[in-house]
N, C-alpha and C positions, 0 to 999 in steps of 0.2 A: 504493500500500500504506500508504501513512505517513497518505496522507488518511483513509483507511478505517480508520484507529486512532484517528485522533484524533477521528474522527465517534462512533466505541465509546465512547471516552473523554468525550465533551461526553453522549453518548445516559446513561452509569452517573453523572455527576455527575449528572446534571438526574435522574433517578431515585433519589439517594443525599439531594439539597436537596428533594424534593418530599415525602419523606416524612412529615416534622411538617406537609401541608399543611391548613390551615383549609377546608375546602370552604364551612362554613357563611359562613366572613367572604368569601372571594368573592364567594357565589349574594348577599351584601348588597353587596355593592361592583355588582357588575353593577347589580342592583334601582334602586338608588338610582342610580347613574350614569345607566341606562336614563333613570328617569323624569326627571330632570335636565336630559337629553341633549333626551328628549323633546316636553318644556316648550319648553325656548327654540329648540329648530329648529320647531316647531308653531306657536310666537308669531310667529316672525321672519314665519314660510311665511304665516299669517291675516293678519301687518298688511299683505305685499307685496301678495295678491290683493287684500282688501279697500280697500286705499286705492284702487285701478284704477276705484271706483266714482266718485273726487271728481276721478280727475285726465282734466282737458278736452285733444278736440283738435288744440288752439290750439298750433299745433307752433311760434309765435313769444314767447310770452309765458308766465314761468312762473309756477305757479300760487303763489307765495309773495308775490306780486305783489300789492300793493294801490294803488287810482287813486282819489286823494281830491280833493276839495274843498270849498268852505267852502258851509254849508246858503244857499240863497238867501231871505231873509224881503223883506217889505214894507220897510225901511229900506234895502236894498240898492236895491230898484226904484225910489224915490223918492231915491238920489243920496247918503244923508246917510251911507253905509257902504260898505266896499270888500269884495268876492269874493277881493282880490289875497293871497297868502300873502307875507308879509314877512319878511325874513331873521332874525330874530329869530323866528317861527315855525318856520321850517325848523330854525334851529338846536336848538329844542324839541325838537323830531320828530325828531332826529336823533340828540339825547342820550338816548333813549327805549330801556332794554334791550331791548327784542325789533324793532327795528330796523335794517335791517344797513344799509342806506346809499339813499339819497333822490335823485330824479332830479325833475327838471324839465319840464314841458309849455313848449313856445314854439309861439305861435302866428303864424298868419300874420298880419305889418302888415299887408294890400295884396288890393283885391279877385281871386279867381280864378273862372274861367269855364273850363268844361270841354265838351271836343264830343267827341261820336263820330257816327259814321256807320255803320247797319247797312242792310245792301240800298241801297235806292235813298232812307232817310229817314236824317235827320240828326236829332242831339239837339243839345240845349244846355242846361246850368244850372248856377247859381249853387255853390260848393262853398267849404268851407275846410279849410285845411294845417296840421297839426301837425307836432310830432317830441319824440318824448325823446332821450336818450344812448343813441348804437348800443350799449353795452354791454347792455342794458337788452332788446336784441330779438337772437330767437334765428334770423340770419339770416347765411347765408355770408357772408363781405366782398365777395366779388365780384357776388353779387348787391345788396348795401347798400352803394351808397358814392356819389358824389357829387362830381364836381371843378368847379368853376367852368368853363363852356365845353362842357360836357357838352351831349350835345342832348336826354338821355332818364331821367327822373329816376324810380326805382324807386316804386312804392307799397303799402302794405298798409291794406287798406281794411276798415272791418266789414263783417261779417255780415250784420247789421242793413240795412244799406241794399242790399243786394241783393237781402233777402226781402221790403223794402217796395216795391222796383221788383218784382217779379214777381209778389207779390201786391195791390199798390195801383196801381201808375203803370202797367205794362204793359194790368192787363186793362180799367183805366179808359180805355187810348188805342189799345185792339186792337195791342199792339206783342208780339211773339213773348216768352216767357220765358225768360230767360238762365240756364248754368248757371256754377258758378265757371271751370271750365275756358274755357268761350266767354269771358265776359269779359275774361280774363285772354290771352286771345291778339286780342284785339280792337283796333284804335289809338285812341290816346286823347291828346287833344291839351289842354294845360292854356294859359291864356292868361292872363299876370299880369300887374296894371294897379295901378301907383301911386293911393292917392284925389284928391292933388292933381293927376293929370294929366301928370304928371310925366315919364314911363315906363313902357312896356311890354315884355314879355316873352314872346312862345310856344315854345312846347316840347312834346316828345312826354312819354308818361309808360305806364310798364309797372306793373302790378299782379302785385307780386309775390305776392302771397296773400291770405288774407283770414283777418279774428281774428273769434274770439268773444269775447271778452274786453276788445277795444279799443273802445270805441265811439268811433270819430275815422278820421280818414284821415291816414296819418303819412308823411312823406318823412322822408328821411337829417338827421341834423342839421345837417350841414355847409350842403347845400342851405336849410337855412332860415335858417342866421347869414347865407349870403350871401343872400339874396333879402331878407332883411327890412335888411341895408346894403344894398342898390341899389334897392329901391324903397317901402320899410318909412316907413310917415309921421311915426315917431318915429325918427328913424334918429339914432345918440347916443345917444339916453336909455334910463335902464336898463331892465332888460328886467319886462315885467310876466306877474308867474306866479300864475295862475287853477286849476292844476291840478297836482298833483304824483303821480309811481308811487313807490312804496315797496315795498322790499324787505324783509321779515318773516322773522322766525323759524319763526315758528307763526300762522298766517293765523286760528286759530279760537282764540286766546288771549283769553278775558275780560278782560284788562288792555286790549286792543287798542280793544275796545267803550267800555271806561268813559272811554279816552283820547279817543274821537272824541267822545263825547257831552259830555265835559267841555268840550271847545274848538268845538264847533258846528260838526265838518266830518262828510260823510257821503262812503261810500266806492263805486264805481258797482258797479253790479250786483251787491247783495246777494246772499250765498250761504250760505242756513244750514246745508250741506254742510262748508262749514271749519270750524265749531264737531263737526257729528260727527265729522271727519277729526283735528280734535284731542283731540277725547275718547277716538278709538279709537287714538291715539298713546299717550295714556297709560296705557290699559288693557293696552295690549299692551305697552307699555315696562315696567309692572310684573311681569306676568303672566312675560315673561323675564329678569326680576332676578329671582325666586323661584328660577327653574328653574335660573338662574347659580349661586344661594347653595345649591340643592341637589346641583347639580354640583360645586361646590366642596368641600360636604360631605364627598359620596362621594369627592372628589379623596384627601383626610384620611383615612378610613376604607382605603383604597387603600393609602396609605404605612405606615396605622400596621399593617396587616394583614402587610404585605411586611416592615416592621421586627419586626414579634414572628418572622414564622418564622423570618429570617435572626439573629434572638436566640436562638431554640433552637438554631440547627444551626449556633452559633457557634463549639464544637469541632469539629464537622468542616468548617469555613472553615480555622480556622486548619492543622487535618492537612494538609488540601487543598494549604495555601500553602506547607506546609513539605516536604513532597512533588513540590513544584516547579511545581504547574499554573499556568497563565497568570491572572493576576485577574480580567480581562475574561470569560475562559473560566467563570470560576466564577460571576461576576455573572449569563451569561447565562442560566441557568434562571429565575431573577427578573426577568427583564427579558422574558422568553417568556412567563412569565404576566399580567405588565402587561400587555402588548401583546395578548394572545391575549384579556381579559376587557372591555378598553378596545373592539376590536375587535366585539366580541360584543354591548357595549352601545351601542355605535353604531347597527350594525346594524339591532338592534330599535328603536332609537329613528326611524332612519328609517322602517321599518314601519309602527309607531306614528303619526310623521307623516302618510305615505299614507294612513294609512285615516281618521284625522281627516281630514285633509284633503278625501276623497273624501265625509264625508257631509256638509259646509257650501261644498263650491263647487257643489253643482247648485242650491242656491239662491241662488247670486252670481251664476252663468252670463247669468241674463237683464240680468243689473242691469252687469256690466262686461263683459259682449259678446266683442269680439277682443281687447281688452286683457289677459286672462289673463295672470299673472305669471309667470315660470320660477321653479324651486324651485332654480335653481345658489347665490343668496346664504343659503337655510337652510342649505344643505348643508353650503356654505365653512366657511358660521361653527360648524357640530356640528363638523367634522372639524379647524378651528383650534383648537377647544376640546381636541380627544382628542390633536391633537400638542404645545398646551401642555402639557398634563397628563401625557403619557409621557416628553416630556423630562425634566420636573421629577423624576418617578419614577425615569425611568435614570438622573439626575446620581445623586441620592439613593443610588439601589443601587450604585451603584459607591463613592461616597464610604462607606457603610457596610464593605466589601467591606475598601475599603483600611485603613479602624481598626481591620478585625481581625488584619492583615498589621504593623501598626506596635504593636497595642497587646501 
């Protein structure tokens, strides 16, 4: 019974505070919230599908990822100049704003030979070993790792040289055409030979995947610090670095270009996909900073809408208060219409999204395939926005509520 009064009671207030209400400053609080809302959830939703066109994949190597080295000219060939990046380079490159942190190529001291065996024919040829910093590859530990004594040392191999054996070297030697999976469960036996003679090494070796983006055949790093101390021909001496990956901000940044061209290094496999992947960063980055500053707008128009009515219907707050109703109780008519118009413009702004959204991905569809993006972080972030912005409004109504109680 008590509850069913007090529901009567909350039902005549909220009909007693609604009367002075604006409908026109509403239907503008929604409008402008709407369009707001539906900017930066629409921005977010275009850059998430659209970048799906640049990102490879290369499920080891990420694509912020840059593989430099230094341009090879005729004074290199001829002896009178070195390919080597010198720590004083690196250090360059490293103090570079749109650089997050620089890793190293080592290669292998020490010639390798590799065999396999399919059916009743055997192969053999020449090959060489890199590695960067495990951090650097997007690979279990338990599949990348390496202890001295090991008998089977993990590999990620290009791409590249598996499509020149199946279209070059197989059909030139009638040998069957491999796919990655064959490959990669295939045995494969690597045989490491000091130059002086010195020491040898065989071992098995597993293919753990294969990169597009690597062009190199890369072991653990651990395996190559030790193999290049046990049979490495400079074994002592520092180490010589030909090749560096770099870690980037923004892969398609025009500082990035004038830095290479400025110090004579080029970066492998060009991709003038990162340039539009950062142009459509920034177009997009803008496009929901607008919709931010018009949300915020309407955030404004919200408070000062809620503070004039709650300034008309100032005497009957305070009747209200002196009558003994709860304050919270009186707030919550104000705090029912935030919510109920917050709600509303959400809503439509997802709507809004949907159907943009629906007339620019059937023309993305061919172009990023399965990659298709989810729409959960538009979403998150419309509906982060709508519960920042109701909080700030209920603190607000309440704290107004209570200056009319004290004043």
């Amino acid at each position: 019974m008590k509850e069913k009064k007090t529901l009567r009671s909350a039902a005549t207030i909220g009909r007693l505070l609604r009367r002075n209400l604006s409908k026109v400053q509403m239907l503008g609080f929604v409008l402008s919230n709407f369009i707001g809302l539906a900017i930066v959830i629409s921005g977010i939703q275009f850059y998430s599908d659209i970048r799906s066109i640049w990102e490879s994949d290369d499920s080891f190597i990420n694509q912020d990822y840059l593989i430099l080295n230094r341009k090879v000219t005729a004074s290199h060939t001829f002896g009178s100049n070195s390919t080597e990046f010198s720590d004083e380079d690196i250090s360059d490159l490293e103090a570079q704003p749109w650089v997050r942190r620089v890793g190293k190529f080592l290669s292998a001291d020490y010639e390798v030979r590799a065999y396999m065996q399919q059916g009743d024919r055997s192969m053999s040829t020449s090959m060489f070993l890199e590695a960067i910093p495990d951090d650097f590859i997007d690979v279990s530990p338990d599949d990348w790792q390496y202890t001295p004594g090991d008998t089977v040392v993990p590999i990620i191999m290009s791409k590249d040289y598996l499509t020149l054996y199946n279209f070059g070297f197989a059909s030139a030697s009638g040998l069957p055409q491999l796919t990655e999976g064959m490959l990669s469960s295939m045995p494969l036996t690597l045989r490491l030979t000091s130059r002086d003679g010195s020491g040898d090494v065989t071992l098995l070796a597993h293919i753990t995947g294969f990169s597009g983006r690597l062009n190199t055949i890369l072991v653990p790093e651990s395996f190559m610090e030790w193999s290049n101390e046990s049979l490495g021909a400079k074994r002592g001496e520092g180490e010589k670095v030909q090749r560096l990956i770099v870690d980037v901000s923004s892969p398609g940044d025009v500082a990035i270009g004038d830095y290479l061209d400025g110090h004579s290094y080029e970066k492998a496999g060009e991709d003038t996909g990162a340039q539009a992947a950062y142009f459509i960063k920034l177009v997009s980055g803008l496009v929901i900073g607008i919709g931010a500053l018009i949300t915020l707008l309407s955030f404004f128009i919200l408070l000062l809408s809620v503070a004039l009515l709650m300034q008309k219907n100032r005497s009957k707050l305070r009747l209200l208060i002196m009558l003994g109703y709860n304050l919270r109780a009186i707030g919550k008519p104000y705090e029912n219409i935030t919510l109920a118009v917050s709600l509303i413009s959400y809503a439509l702004a997802i709507i809004a999204m949907l159907i943009f959204r629906n007339i620019y991905i059937g023309g993305l569809t061919g172009l990023i395939g399965q990659n298709e993006a989810g729409m959960a972080v538009a979403l998150l972030c419309g509906a982060a926005v709508v519960a920042i912005t109701l909080v700030i409004n209920i603190i607000a109504i309440r704290r107004k509520v209570r200056s009319a109680f004290y004043s």
